[in-house]
TORBAVO-661852 format. One record per residue (C-alpha): residue number from 1; x, y, z; residue in one letter. Coordinates in nm, 2 decimals. Last residue first. Layout:
N
REC   num       px       py       pz   residuo
REC   NUM        X        Y        Z         A
...
// end
This chain:
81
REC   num       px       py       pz   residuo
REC    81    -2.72     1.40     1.25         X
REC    80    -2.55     1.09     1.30         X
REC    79    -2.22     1.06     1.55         X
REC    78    -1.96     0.94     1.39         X
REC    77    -1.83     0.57     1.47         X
REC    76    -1.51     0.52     1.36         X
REC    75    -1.55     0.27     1.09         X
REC    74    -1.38    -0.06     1.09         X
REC    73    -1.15    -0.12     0.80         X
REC    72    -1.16    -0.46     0.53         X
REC    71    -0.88    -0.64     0.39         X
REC    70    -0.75    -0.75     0.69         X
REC    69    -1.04    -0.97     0.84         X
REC    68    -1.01    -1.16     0.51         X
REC    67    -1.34    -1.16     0.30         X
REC    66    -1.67    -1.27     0.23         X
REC    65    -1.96    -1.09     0.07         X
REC    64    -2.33    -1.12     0.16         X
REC    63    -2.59    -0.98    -0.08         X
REC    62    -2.91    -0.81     0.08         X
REC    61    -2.79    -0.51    -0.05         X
REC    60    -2.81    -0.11     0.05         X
REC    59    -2.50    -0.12     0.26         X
REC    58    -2.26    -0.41     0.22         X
REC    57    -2.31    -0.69     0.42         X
REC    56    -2.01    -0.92     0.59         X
REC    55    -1.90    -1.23     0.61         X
REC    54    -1.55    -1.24     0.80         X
REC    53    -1.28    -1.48     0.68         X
REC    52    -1.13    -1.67     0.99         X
REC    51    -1.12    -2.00     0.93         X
REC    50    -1.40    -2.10     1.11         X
REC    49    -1.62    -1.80     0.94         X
REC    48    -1.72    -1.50     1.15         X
REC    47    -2.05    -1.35     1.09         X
REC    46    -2.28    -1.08     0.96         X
REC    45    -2.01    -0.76     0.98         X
REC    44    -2.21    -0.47     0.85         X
REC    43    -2.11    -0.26     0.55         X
REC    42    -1.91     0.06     0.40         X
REC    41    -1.80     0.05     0.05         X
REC    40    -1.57     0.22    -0.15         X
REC    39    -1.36     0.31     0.15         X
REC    38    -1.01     0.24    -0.02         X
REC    37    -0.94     0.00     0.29         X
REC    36    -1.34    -0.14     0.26         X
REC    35    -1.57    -0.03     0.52         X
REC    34    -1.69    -0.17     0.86         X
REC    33    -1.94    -0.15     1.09         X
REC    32    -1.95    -0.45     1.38         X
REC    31    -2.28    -0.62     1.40         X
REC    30    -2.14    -0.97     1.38         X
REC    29    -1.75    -0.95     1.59         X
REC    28    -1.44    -0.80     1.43         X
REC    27    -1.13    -0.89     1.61         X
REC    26    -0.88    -0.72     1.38         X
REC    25    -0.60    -0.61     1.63         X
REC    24    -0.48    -0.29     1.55         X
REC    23    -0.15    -0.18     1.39         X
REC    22    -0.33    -0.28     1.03         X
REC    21    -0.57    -0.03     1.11         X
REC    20    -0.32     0.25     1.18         X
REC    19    -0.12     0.18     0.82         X
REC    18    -0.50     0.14     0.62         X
REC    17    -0.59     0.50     0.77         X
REC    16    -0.24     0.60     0.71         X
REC    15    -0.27     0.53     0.32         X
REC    14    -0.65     0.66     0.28         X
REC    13    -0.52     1.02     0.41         X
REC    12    -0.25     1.00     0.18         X
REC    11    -0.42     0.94    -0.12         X
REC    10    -0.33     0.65    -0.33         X
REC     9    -0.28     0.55    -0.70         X
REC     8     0.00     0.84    -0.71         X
REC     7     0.27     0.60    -0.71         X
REC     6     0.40     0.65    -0.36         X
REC     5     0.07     0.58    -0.22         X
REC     4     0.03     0.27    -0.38         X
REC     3     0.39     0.16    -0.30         X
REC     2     0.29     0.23     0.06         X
REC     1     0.00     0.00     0.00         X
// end
C-alpha cells in the first residue's frame, strides 16, 4: 500500500488509515461497521467463518460478501445528524 501511495494510485489520508488499522487487532465480531481499505463500500459484519474470513453486508444489498479480516476497516463511529 505504501507503493500505492507513492505511485499516485493513493491518497495519503487513505494510506495511514490502512497503516493505523493494520497496527490494531482485527477482532471484528457480527454487528460490527466496517468499510473497505479504499472506503468504496461501508457494510455490516454478519458472521465469522471457522477460518477466519468475516462475512459481511454491504449497505443497501441483501448480498453477503466474504473476505479476510484485513482487507476490510472498521469505521469510527460518527455521530449521525
Amino acid at each position: 500500500m505504501v507503493a500505492h501511495y507513492v505511485a499516485g494510485v493513493l491518497d495519503r489520508e487513505s494510506m495511514s488509515q490502512i497503516l493505523e488499522s493494520l497496527c490494531e487487532n482485527a477482532n471484528y465480531k457480527p454487528g460490527d461497521r466496517v468499510k473497505t481499505l479504499r472506503g468504496s463500500a461501508h457494510g455490516v459484519i454478519r458472521r465469522i467463518l471457522d477460518d477466519g474470513r468475516v462475512v459481511w453486508q454491504p449497505e443497501g444489498t441483501q448480498s453477503e460478501l466474504t473476505a479476510l479480516p484485513e482487507s476490510l476497516l472498521r469505521e469510527k463511529e460518527s455521530p449521525r445528524q
